[in-house]
C-alpha distance (Angstrom), angle and dihedral (degrees) to the residues before:
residue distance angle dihedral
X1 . . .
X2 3.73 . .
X3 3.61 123.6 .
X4 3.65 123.2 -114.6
X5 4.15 124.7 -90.9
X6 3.70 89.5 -103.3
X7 3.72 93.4 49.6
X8 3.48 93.9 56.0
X9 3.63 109.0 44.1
X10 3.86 80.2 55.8
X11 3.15 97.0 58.6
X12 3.51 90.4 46.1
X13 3.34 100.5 67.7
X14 3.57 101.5 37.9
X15 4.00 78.9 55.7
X16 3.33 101.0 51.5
X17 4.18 92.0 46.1
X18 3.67 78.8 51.5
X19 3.64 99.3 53.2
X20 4.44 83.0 38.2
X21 3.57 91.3 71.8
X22 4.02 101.1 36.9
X23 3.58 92.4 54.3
X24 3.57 100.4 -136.9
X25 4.13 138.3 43.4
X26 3.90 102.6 -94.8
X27 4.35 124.5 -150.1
X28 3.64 114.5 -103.6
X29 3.60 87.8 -96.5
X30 3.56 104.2 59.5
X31 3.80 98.4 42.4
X32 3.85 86.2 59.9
X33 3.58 89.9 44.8
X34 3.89 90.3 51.7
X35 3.58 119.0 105.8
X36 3.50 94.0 -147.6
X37 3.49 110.5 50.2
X38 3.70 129.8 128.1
X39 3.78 97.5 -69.7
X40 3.85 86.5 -141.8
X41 3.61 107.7 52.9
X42 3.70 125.3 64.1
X43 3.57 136.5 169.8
X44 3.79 98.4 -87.2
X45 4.03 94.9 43.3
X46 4.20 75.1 56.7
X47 3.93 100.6 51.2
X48 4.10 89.9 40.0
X49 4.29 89.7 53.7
X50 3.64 99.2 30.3
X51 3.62 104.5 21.8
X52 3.76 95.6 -128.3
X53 4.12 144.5 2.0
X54 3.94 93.3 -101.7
X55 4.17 87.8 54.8
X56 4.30 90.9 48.8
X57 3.63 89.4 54.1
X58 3.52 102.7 48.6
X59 3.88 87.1 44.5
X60 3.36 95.4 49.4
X61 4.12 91.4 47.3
X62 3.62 87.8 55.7
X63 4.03 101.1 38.6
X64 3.60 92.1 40.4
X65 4.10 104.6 34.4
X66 4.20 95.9 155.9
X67 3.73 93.7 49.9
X68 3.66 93.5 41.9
X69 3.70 98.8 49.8
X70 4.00 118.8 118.3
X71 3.67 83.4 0.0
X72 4.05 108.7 136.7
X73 4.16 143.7 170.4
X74 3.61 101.3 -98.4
X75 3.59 127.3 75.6
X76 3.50 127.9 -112.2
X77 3.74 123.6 -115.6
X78 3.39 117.2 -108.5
X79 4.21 103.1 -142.8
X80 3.91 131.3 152.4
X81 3.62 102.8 -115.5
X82 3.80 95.7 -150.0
X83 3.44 85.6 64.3
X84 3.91 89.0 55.4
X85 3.77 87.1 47.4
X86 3.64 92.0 52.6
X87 3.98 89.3 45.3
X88 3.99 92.9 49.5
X89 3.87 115.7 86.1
X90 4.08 121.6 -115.7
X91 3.74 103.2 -121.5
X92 3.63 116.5 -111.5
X93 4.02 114.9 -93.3
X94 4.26 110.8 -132.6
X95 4.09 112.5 -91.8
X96 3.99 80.6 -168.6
X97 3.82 138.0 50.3
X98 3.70 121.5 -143.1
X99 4.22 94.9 -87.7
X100 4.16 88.8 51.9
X101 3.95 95.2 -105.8
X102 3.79 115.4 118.5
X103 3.78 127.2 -92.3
């Protein structure tokens, strides 16, 4: 049985702040797994208002569009980015001006 209009677009949002903060749109499996979740919602109070996962997302992509954008399935990396600074190459300065004489 489907939950009610009012029931969903709740959810919705609460969702989509959910998914905000994560970063990305987790499986079924890791938002239950997730520590912190919406203490409220789990996976069955999700099938029994929106009748399954796939349905919540697509409703929340549509209710909740700024929220939502950019936001995908995979999880982001988690690395230091001084240590990709350090890792990236300086770019060469020019030996040579235009003409051929040095700088």
């Amino acid at each position: 049985m489907a939950g009610s209009s009012k029931q969903k677009k709740q959810m919705a949002g609460t969702m989509a702040m959910y998914f905000a903060e994560t970063g990305y749109i987790p499986n079924p499996r890791e938002f239950s797994a997730d520590p912190n979740r919406p203490v409220q919602i789990k996976i069955p109070t999700v099938r029994k208002i929106f009748g399954s996962w796939s349905i919540m997302e697509k409703y929340t992509r549509s209710f909740c569009p700024a929220l939502m954008r950019g936001l995908t399935n995979v999880k982001p990396t988690s690395t230091d980015p001084l240590e990709e600074l350090k890792k990236a190459q300086t770019a060469q300065a020019e030996i040579e001006g235009a003409n051929g004489e040095s700088i």
